[in-house]
C-alpha positions as CSV (number, residue, x, y, z in Angstrom):
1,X,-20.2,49.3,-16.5
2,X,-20.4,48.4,-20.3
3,X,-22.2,44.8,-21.2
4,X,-19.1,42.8,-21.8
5,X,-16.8,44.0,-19.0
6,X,-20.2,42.8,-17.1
7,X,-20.2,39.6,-18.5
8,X,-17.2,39.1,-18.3
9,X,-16.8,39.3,-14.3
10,X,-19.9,37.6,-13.9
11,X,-18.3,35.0,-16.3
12,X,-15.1,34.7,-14.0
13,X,-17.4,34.6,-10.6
14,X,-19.2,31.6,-12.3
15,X,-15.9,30.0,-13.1
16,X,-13.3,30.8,-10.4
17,X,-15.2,29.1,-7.9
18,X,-15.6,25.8,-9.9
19,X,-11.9,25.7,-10.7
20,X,-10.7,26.4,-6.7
21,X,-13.0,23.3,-5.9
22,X,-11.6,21.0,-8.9
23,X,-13.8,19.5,-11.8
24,X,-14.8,16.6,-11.1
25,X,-16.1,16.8,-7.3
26,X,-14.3,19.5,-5.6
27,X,-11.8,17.1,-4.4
28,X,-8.1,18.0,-5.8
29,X,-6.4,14.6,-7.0
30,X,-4.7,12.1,-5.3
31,X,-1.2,12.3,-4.9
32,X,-0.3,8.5,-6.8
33,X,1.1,6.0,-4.3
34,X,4.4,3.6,-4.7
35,X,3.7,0.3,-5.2
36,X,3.3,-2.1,-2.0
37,X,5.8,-4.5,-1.3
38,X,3.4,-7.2,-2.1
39,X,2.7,-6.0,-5.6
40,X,6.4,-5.2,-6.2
41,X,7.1,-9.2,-5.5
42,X,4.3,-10.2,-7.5
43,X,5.9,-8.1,-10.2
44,X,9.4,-9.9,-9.8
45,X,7.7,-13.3,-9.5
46,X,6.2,-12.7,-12.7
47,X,9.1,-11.6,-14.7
48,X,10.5,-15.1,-13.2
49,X,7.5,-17.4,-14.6
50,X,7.9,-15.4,-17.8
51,X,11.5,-17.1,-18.0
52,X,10.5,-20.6,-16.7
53,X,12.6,-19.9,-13.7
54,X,11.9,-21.3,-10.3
55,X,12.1,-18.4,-7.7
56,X,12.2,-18.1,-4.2
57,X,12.0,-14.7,-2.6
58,X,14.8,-13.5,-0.4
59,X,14.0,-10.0,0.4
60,X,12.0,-6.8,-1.2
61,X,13.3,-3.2,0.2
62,X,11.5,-0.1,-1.2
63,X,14.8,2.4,-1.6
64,X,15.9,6.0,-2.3
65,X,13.3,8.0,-1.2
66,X,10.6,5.7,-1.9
67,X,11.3,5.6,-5.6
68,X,12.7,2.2,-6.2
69,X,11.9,-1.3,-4.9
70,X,14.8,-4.1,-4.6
71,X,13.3,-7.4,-5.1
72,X,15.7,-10.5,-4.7
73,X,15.3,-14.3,-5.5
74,X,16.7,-17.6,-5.7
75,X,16.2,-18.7,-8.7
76,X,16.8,-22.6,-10.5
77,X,16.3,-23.2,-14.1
78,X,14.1,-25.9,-13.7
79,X,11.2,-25.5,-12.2
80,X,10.7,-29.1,-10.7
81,X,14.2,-29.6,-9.3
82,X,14.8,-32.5,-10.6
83,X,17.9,-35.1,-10.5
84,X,19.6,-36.9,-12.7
85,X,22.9,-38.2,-13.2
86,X,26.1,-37.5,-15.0
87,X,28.3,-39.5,-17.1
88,X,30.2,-40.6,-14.0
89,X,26.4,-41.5,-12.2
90,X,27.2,-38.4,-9.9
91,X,23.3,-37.1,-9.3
92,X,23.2,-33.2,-9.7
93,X,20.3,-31.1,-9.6
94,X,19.1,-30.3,-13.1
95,X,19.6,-26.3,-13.8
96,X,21.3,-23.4,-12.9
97,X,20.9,-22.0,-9.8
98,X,21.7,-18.4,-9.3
99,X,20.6,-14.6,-7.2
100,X,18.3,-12.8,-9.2
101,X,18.3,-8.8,-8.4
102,X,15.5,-6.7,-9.8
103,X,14.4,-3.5,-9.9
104,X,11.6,-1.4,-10.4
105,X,9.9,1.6,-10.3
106,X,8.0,2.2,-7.2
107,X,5.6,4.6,-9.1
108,X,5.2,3.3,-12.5
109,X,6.6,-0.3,-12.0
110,X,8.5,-0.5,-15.2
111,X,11.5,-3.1,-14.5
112,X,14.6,-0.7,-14.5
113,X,17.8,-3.5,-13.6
114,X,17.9,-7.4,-13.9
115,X,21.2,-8.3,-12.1
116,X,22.2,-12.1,-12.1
């Protein structure tokens, strides 16, 4: 055997090994995770403090195949649900109340929908 075909198979037994066993601990890497329900509402209740809204969860479902997370609020306008009165001294509620629907990505959590 000539010196570089030895060098190179002692090369590729030094190598081989390392790269069946991974680099950095011989551990192959995790397979990423979807977000939890908790963090996909803390998402949503962000995105509603971001807009001043008031929100109340309804419900958070993780859907198709694990790859998207429903979250759904109430949401008010104002914050403080206030009262006052109209021109005829009827008292409303100040703000708009309405369903929020949002969507994210259960890998990445980028915000994909905003329904309502």
């Amino acid at each position: 055997m000539n010196r570089s075909a030895a060098a190179l198979v002692l090369a590729a037994s030094l190598i081989l090994p390392a790269c069946m066993l991974g680099v950095a601990g011989g551990r192959p890497p995790r397979r990423p995770e979807p977000l939890t329900r908790n963090e996909a509402v803390s998402l949503g209740q962000s995105w509603c403090r971001q807009r001043a809204y008031d929100c109340r969860l309804v419900g958070a479902n993780l859907v198709k195949g694990h790859d998207l997370w429903k979250v759904k609020f109430h949401a008010s306008d104002d914050p403080r649900g206030r009262r006052h009165e109209d021109d005829q001294g009827r008292r409303h509620k100040e703000g708009k109340k309405r369903n929020v629907h949002l969507e994210f990505d259960s890998w990445t959590g980028e915000l994909l929908s905003v329904k309502g």
